[in-house]
C-alpha positions as CSV (number, residue, x, y, z in Angstrom):
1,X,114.0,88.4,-72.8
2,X,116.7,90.6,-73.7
3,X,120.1,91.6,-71.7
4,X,121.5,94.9,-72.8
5,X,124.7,94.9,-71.8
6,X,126.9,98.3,-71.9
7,X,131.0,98.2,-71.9
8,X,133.8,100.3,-71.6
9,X,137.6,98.9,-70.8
10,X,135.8,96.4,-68.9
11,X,138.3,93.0,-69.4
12,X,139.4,93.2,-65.9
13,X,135.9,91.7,-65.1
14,X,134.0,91.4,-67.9
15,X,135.1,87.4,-68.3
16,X,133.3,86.5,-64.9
17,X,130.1,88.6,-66.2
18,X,129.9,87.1,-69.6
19,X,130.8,83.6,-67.8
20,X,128.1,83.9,-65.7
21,X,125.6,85.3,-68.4
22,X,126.8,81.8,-70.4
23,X,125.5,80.0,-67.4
24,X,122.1,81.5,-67.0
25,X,119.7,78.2,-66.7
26,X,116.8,80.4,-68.4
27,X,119.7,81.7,-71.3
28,X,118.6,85.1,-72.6
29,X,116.5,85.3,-76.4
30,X,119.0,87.9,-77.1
31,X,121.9,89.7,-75.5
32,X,122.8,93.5,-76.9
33,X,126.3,94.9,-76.4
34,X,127.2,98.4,-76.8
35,X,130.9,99.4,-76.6
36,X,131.7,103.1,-76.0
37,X,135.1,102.6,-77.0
38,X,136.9,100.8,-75.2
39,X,141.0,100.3,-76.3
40,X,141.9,96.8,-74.0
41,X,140.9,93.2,-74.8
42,X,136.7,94.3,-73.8
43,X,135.8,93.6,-77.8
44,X,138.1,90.8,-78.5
45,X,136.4,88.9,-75.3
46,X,133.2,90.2,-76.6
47,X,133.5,87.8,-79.9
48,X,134.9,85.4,-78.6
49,X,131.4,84.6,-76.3
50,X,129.7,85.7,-79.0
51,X,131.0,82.4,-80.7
52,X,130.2,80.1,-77.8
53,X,127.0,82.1,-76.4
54,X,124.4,79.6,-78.0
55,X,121.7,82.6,-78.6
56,X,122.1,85.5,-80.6
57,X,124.9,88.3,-79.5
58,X,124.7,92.2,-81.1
59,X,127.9,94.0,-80.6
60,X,128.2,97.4,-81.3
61,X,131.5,99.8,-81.2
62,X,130.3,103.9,-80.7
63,X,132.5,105.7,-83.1
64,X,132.6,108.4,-80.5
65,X,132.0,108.0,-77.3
66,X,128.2,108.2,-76.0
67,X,128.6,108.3,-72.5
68,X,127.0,105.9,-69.5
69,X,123.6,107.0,-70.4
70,X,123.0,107.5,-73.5
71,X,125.2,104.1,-73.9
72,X,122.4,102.1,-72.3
73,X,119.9,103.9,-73.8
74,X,121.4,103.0,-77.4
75,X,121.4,99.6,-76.2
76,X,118.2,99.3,-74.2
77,X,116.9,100.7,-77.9
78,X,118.2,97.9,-80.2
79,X,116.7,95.4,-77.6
80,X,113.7,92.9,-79.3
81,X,112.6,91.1,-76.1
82,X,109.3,91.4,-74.1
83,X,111.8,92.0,-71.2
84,X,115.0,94.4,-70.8
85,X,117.2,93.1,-68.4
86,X,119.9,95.4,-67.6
87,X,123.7,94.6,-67.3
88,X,127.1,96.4,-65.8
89,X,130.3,95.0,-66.9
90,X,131.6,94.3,-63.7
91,X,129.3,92.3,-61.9
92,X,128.4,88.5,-61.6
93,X,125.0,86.8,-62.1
94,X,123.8,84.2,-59.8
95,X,122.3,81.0,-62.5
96,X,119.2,81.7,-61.8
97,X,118.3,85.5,-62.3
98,X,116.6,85.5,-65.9
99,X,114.5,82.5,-64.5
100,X,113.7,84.3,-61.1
101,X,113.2,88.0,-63.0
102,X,110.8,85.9,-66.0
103,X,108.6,84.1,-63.5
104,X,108.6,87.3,-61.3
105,X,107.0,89.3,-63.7
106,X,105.0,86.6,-65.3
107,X,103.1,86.2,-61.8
108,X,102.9,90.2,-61.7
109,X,101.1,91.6,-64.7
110,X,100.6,95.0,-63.9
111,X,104.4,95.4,-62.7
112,X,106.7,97.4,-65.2
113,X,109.8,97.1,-63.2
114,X,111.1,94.6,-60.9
115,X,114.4,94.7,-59.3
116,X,116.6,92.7,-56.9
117,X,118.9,92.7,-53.8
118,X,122.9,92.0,-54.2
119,X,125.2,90.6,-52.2
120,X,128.7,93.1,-52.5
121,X,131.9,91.5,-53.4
122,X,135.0,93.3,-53.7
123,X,137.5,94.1,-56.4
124,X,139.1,90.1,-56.2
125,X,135.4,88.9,-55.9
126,X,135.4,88.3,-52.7
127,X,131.7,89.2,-50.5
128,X,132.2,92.0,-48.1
129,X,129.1,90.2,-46.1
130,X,126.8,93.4,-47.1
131,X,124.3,93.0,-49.4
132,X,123.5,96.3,-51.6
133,X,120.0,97.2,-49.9
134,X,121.3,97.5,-46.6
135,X,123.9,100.3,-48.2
136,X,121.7,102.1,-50.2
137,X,119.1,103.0,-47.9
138,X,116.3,100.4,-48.8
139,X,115.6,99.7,-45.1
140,X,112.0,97.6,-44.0
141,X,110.3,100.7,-44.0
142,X,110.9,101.3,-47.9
143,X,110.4,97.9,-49.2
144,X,107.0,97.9,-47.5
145,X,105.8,101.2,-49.4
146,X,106.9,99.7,-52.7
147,X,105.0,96.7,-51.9
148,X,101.7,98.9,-51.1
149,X,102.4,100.8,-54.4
150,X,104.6,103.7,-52.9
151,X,107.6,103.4,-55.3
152,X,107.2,106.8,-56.3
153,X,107.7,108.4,-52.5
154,X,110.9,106.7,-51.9
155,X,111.9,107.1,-55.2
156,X,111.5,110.9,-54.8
157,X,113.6,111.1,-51.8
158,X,116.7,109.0,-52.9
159,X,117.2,106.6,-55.9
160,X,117.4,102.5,-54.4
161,X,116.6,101.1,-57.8
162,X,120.2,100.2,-59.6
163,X,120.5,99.2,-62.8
164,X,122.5,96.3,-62.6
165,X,120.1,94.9,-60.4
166,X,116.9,95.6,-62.4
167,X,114.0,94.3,-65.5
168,X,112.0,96.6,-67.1
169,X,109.0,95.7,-70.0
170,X,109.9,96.7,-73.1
171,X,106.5,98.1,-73.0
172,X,107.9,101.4,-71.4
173,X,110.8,102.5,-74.2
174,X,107.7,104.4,-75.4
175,X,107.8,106.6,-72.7
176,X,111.5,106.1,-71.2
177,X,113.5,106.5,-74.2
178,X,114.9,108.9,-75.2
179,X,117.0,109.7,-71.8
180,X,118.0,112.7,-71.3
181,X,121.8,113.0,-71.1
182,X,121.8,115.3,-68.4
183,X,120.0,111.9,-66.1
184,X,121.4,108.7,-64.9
185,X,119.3,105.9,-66.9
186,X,118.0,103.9,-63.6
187,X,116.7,106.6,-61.9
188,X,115.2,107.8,-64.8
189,X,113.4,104.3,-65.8
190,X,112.6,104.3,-62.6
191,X,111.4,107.1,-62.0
192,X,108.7,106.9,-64.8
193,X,108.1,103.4,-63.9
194,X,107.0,103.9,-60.7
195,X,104.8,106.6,-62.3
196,X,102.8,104.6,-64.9
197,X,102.8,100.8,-63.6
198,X,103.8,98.7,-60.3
199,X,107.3,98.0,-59.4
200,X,108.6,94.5,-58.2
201,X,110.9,93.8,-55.9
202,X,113.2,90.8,-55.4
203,X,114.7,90.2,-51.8
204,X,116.9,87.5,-52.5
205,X,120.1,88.6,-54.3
206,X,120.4,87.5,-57.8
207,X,123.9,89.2,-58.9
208,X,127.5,89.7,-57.1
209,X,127.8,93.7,-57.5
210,X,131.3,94.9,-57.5
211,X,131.7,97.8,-55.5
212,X,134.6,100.3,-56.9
213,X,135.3,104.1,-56.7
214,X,133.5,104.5,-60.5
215,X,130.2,103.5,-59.6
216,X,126.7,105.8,-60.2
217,X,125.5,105.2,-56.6
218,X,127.2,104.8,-53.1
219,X,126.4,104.5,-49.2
220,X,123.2,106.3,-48.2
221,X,122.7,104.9,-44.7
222,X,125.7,107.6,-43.3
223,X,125.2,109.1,-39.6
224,X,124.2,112.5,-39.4
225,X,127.0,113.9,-39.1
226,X,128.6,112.2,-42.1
227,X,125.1,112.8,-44.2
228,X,126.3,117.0,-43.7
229,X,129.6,116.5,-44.3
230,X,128.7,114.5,-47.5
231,X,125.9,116.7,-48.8
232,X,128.6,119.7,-48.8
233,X,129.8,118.2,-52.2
234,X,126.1,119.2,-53.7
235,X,125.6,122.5,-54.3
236,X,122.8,125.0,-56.1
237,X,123.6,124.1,-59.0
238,X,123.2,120.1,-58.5
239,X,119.4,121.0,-56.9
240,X,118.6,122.9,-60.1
241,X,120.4,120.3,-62.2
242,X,117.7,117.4,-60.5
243,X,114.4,120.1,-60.4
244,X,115.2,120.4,-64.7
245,X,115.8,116.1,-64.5
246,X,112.1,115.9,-62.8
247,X,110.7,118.3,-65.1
248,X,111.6,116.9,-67.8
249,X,110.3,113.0,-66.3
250,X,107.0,114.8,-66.1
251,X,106.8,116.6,-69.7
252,X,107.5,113.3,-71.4
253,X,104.9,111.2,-68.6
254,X,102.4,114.2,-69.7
255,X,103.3,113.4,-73.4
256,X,102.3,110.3,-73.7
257,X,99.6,109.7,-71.4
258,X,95.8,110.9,-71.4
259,X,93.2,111.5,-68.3
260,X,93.9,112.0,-64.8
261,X,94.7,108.6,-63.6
262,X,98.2,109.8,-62.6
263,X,97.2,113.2,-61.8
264,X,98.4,112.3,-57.3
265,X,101.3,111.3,-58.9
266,X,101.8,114.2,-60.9
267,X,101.2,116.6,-57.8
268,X,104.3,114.8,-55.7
269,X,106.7,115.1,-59.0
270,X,106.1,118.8,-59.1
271,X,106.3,118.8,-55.1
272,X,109.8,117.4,-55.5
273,X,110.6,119.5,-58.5
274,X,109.7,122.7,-56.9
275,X,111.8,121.8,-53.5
276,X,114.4,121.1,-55.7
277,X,114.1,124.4,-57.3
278,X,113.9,126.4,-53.6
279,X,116.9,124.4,-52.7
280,X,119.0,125.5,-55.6
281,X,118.0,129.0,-55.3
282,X,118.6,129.9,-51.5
283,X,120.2,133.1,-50.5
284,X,123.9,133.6,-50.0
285,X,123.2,134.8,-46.8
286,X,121.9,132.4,-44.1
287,X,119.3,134.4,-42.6
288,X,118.0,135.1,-45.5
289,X,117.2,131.4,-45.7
290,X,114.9,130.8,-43.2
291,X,111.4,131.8,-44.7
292,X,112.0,129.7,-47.4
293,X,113.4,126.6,-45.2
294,X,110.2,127.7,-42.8
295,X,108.1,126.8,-45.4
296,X,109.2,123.4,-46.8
297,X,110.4,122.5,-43.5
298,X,105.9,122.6,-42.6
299,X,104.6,121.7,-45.5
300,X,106.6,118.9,-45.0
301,X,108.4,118.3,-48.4
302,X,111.8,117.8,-46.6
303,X,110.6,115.2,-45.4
304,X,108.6,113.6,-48.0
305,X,111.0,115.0,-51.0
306,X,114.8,115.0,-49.4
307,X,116.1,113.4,-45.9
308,X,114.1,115.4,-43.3
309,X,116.5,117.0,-40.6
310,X,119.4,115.9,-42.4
311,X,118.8,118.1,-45.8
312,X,117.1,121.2,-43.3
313,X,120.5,121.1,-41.3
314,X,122.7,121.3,-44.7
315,X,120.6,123.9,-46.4
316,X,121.1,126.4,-43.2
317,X,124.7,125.7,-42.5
318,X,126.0,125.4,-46.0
């Protein structure tokens, strides 16, 4: 079991994560640090657990910087375990999460991913009294498709799965790496996880995750009004971005897979990607919209592939 840890002028709270790494009662086989530059104290704490840690510690410095994604992916890479478990810089483990996450997937053969609840703690550590589902959208509803096997259509209508709060086999670099730059790694892993095996999930927390302005993913449960508001900051460009992100998830699933035993799934990754594709190419003019928000509004992809009412109301307002 490896943890493949990613920094970057993390010492503000990178003592409490490595602390609570230290005090994992199933300690990791390995831990894998990749540093994307970082100019405070992040590498000299870095050694100095290294020292203490007990199992072996790989810290790497980027000569130039890599970036969040292909940072992780570096790291993920260099990883020897049977089991990746992912790690922010900024978060605190619970003791027991590599012994929950190995037993979990032990019990669960045919899962490739498994990931967890949270419970949020602010910027002095203190909990907000959310925990990270209940924020990002992973209502009753959800969890209940991913337990029937459904990852895939909640996947393709919002990413719930976060990094710091997931385990992948090793099994699946030979599909997931490399990321594209151009993708967020979770959703990506994800994404193709959810595609070629199960996906776990834990409902008991098993981290403290920091919430801050930097972070990949925010609040999904807004009001409708607010969802609008919010959805003004994604433009054309952002729906053509995600159709070419897809694309590209199905290329490399096609690549490395034979027969038709994904071939539904296939068929609702295109779906997605081709909504994604009418979304980012909409008229200027908003009359000129309708045919094409006619369409996907019955065939029902809005619903299936985006957020329904929500995305229909911002597509003919914007």
């Amino acid at each position: 079991m490896s943890v493949a840890l990613c920094t970057f002028n993390g010492a503000r709270y990178l003592e409490e994560q490595l602390a609570s790494i230290l005090g994992q009662g199933r300690p990791p086989d390995e831990m894998v640090v990749c540093d994307d530059g970082s100019v405070d104290r992040t590498i000299d704490l870095l050694k100095d657990f290294a020292k203490s840690a007990g199992f072996p510690v790989q810290i790497l410095v980027n000569p130039t910087r890599l970036g969040f994604t292909k940072n992780f992916e570096k790291a993920i890479r260099l990883c020897r375990g049977d089991i990746v478990v992912l790690s922010d810089q900024d978060d605190c483990w619970y003791q027991t999460r590599l012994a929950v996450l190995e037993h979990a997937f032990i019990n669960n053969p045919a899962q490739g991913l498994i990931f967890s609840d949270a419970d949020i703690v602010d910027q002095d550590s203190r909990q907000v009294g959310k925990r990270y589902w209940e924020t990002c959208g992973l209502n009753e509803k959800r969890r209940n498709q991913i337990k029937n096997g459904r990852a895939l259509d909640v996947l393709l209508k919002h990413n719930v799965v976060c990094g710091a709060m997931a385990a992948f086999r090793s099994s699946l670099c030979a599909i997931v790496l490399p990321i594209p730059e151009i993708t967020v790694h979770d959703m990506w892993i994800a994404v193709i996880a959810s595609i070629v095996s199960e996906i776990g999930i834990l409902p008991e927390p098993t981290i403290k995750y920091r919430k801050h302005s930097l972070q990949q993913m925010g609040i999904l449960n807004y009001s409708f009004k607010e969802a609008i508001a919010k959805s003004k900051q994604i433009g054309p460009e952002d729906y053509r971005n995600l159709a070419s992100q897809y694309a590209m998830m199905r290329d490399r699933i096609l690549q490395h897979t034979a027969g038709s035993q994904f071939d539904e799934k296939i068929r609702k990754l295109e779906r997605k990607i081709g909504l994604m594709q009418s979304r980012g190419c909409l008229p200027s003019e908003r009359w000129r919209r309708l045919p094409t928000i006619l369409r996907d509004t019955f065939s029902l992809d809005y619903f299936r592939y985006a957020e329904g009412y929500k995305s229909i109301a911002k597509d003919l307002t914007r």
